[in-house]
MIFILUM-744113 format. One record per residue: x, y, z of N, C-alpha, C in turn. Coordinates in steps of 0.1 Angstrom, whole numbers, plus 5000, padded with zeros to 4 digits. Layout:
BEGIN
XYZXYZXYZ
...
//
This chain:
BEGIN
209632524077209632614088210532564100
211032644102212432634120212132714129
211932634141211432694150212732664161
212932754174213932804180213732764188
213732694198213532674215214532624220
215132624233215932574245214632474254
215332374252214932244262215932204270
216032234280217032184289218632244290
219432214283220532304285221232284268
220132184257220132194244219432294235
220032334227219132454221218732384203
217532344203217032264193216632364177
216032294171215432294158214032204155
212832254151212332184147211832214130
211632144125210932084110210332024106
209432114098207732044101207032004082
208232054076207832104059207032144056
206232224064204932284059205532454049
206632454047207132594037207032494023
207632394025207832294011207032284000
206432253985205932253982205632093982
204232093978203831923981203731843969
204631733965204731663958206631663953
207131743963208631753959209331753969
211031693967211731653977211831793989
212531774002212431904006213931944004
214232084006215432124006216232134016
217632094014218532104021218831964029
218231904021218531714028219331644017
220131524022220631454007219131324007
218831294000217631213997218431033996
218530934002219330843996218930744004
220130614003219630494006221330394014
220930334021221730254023221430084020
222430094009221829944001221729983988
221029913984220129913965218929983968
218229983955216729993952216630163950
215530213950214730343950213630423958
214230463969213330523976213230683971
211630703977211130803974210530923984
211230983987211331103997210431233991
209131253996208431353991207631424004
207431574000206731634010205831664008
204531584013202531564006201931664020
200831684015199831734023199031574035
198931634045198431504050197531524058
196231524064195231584071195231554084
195931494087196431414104197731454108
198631524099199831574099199831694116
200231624126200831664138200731834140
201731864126201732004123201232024111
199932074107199632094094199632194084
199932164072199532104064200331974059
201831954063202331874051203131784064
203731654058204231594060205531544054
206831474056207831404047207231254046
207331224033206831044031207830964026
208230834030208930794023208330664015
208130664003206830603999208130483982
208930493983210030413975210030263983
210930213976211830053980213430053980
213530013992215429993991215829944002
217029894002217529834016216929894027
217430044029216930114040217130264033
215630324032216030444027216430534039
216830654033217530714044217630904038
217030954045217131124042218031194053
219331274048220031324058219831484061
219931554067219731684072221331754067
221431764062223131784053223831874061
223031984068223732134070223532094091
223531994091223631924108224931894107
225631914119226931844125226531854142
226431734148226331754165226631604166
227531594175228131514189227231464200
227131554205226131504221225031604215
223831544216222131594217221031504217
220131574208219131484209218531494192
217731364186216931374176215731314181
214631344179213531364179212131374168
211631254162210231284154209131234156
207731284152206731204148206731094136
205930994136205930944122204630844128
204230774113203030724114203530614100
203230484104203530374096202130374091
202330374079201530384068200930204062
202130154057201730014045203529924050
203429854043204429764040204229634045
204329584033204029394039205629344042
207029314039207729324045208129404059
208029554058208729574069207429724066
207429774082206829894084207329964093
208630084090209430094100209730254097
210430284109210630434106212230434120
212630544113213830554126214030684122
214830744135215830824133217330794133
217830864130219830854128220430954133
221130964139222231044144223931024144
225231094142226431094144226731034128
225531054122225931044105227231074097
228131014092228831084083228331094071
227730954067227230944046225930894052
225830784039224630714043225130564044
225930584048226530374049227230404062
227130494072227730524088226830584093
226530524103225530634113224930564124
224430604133223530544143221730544139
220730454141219530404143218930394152
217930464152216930414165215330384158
214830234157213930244146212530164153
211730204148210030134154209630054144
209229904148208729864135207429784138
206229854132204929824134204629634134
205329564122205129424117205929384130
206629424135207229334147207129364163
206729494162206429574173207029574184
207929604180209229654189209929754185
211629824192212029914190213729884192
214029874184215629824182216429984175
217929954188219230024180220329984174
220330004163221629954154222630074154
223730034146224830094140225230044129
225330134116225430104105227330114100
227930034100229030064098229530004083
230130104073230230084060229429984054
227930034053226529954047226029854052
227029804069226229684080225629694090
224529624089223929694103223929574115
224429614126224229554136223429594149
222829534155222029574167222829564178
223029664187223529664196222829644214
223429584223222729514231221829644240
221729604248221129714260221329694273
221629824276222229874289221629734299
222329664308221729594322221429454316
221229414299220929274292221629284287
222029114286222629014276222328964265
222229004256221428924244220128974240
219328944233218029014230217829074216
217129104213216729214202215729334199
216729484209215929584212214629544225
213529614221212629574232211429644224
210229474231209029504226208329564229
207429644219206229774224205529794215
204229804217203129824205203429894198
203229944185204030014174203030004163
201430044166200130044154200230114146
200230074133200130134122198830224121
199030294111197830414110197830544123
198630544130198430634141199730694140
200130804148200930864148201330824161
202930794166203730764176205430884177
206230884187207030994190208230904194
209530934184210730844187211530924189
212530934197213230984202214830944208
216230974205216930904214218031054216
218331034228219131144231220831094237
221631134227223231104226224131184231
225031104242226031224249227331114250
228531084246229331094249229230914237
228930784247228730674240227730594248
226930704255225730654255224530714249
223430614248222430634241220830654248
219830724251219330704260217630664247
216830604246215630584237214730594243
213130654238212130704246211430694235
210630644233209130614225207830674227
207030734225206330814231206130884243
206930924246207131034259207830914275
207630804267208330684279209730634275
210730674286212030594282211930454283
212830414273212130284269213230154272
215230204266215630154269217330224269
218530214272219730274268221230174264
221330194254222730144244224030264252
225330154250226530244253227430154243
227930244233228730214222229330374219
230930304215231630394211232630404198
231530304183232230334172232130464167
231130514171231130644166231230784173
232030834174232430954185232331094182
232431054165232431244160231331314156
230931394156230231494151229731444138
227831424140228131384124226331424121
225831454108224431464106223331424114
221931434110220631364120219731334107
219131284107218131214095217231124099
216231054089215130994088215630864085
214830744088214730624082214130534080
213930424069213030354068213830244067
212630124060213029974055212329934042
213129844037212329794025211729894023
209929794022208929834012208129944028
208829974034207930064044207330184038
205930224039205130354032205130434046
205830524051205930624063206030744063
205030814072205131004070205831004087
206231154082207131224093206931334098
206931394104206631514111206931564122
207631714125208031784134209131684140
209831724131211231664134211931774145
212531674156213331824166215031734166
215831834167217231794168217931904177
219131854179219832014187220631944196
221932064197223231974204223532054218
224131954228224032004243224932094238
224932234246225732324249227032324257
//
């Protein structure tokens, strides 16, 4: 389901997979990975699901799985989801991506329960690097509770080559990087062995 609203002077999208059938990929995303392995992108029924009935899960193994929104192209906006860290004894992590070309270029904004913090990278041909934050020298991202089994709200909003991040309704921290400048997809993301659902995904580009 897509829902229509104006927030600000952006005119969004949201996706919630509740049209999807449950136990199958959803349509109109490429399903994939950056790295090796096998992730597994499925839309389940979930009883805590934000918007119910169903949820996206990414319930595979691989470098960093990664589901793109294929029929996206935006420059300056915003992505926006729920998600709820499920399992993973390596890593328990969820992000969004923005200014995507494939799955080996794009921007990250990721939460990760086992370390409980919130770091932005940039993936440039399959590398990921963390990039610093606005006002600090050095660092990695910045810490904030991040409990598994509950549902949390990530957010980063992109205009020009800056980056602004907000973690449950609180701005949290802002990146200014300018490898990537064009127009490019919004998507989901994980790590490793991360078991994560998704829900009411919102996106949409400044006017």
């Amino acid at each position: 389901m897509l829902a229509l609203f104006v927030g600000g002077n952006a005119v969004a999208e949201t996706v919630n997979f509740d049209n999807a059938p449950a136990g199958m990929p959803p349509e109109g995303w490429t399903l994939t990975m950056t790295g090796k392995g096998a992730p597994k992108w499925t839309v389940e029924a979930d009883l805590t699901a934000p918007s119910k009935p169903n949820v996206l899960k990414q319930s595979g193994r691989a470098t960093f799985p990664v589901a793109i929104k294929s029929d996206t192209s935006i420059r300056d906006g915003f992505v926006e989801v729920k998600f709820k860290a499920v399992t993973g004894s390596e890593d328990r992590a969820a992000g969004v991506i923005w200014r995507a070309r494939d799955a080996d270029n794009y921007y990250v904004v990721r939460a990760n329960a086992l370390e409980a913090n919130v770091v932005l990278y940039k993936m440039v041909r399959g590398v990921r690097t963390s990039l610093e934050i606005v006002g600090r020298k050095g660092g990695y991202g910045v810490g904030t509770p991040v409990s598994s089994g509950q549902w949390h709200a990530l957010r980063c909003d992109f205009a020009g080559s800056r980056f602004k991040v907000t973690y449950d309704g609180k701005p949290l921290f802002e990146v200014e990087d300018a490898t990537m400048t064009d127009p490019g997809m919004i998507g989901l993301w994980t790590k490793a062995d991360s078991v994560t659902l998704f829900d009411d995904l919102a996106y949409g580009a400044v006017k």
